[in-house]
C-alpha positions in Angstrom: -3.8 -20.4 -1.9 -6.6 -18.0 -1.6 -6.8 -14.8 -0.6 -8.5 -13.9 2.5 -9.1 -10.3 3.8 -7.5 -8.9 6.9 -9.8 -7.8 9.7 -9.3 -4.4 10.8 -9.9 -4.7 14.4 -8.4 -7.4 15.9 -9.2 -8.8 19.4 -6.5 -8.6 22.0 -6.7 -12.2 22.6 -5.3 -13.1 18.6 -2.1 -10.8 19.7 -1.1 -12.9 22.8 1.4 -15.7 22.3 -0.5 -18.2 24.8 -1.5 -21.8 23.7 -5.3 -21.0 23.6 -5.2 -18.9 20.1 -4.9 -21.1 17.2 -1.8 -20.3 15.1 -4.0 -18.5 12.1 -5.7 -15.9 14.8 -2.5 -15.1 15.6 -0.8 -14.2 12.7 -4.2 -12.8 11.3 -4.4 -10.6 14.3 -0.9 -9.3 14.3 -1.0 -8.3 10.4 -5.0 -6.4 11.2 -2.4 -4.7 14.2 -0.1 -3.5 11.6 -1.9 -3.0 8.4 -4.7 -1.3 10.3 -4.3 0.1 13.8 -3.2 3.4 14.2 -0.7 2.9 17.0 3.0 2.1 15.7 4.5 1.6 19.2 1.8 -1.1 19.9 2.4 -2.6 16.5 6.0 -2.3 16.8 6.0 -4.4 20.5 3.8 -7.1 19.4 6.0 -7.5 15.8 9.0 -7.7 18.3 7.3 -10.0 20.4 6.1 -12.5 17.5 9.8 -12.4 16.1 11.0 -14.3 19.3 8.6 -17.0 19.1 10.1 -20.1 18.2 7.1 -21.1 15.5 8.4 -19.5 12.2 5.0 -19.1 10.6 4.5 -16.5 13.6 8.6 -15.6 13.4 7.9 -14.6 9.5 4.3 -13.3 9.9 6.6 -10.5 12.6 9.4 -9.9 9.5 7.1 -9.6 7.1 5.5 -6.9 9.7 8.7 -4.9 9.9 8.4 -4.3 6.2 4.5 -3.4 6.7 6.0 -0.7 9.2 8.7 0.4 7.4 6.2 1.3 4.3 3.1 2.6 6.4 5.0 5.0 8.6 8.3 5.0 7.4 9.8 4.2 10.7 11.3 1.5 12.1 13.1 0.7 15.3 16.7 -0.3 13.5 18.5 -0.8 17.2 15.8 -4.0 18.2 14.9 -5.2 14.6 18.9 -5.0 13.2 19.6 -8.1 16.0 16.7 -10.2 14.9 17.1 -10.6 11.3 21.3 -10.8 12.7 20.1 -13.7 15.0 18.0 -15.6 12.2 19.8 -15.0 9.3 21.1 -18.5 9.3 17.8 -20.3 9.4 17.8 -23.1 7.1 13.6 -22.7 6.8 12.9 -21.1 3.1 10.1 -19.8 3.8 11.5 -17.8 6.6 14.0 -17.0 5.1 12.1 -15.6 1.9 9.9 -13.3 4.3 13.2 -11.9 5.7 14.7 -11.0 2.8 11.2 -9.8 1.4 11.0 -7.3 5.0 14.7 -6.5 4.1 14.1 -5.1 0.7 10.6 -3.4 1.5 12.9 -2.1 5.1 16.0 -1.0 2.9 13.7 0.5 0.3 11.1 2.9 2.4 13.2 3.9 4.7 16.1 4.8 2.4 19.1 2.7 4.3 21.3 0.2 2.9 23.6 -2.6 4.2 22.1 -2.4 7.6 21.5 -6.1 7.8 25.1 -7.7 6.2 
């Protein structure tokens, strides 16, 4: 694996869901959104949005997300994220399920909460 850097400013076309954007624009464009921008509500929706999608690269790209918010501005909507790791938490995927418990630990840890997610 090789590292590859983030762009900053993503185009609004890599944060739609549709067909057209190839999977890695996607997931490249929600993580520039997040580790980035400077609008949490907009980075919030479009994490929420990419956790319903029934790919799991983009599914764990969104958890991974939660945990970038949690750290950058030590916020997090609990009441819509709490269901989501609830409804997945019995993937059989690892790798999903290693991002999950990766956003869990980096959620639990900067925003000071425990046991929200048994």
């Amino acid at each position: 694996m090789e590292y590859e850097e983030i762009p900053h400013n993503p185009s609004p076309e890599k944060l739609s869901l549709g067909e057209t954007t190839p999977l890695e624009e996607k997931i490249t464009g929600l993580l520039g959104l997040v580790l980035y921008g400077e609008d949490y509500d907009l980075a919030m929706e479009k994490s929420l949005e990419f956790s319903n999608s029934p790919d799991n690269l983009l599914k764990g790209c969104a958890f991974i997300c939660f945990g970038h918010l949690a750290r950058l501005y030590g916020k997090l909507d609990l009441e819509k994220v709490i269901p989501i790791f609830k409804a997945n938490q019995h993937t059989e995927d690892p790798v999903l399920k290693g991002k999950m418990e990766d956003a869990i630990s980096d959620i639990t840890f900067f925003l000071k909460v425990e046991d929200l997610f048994l």
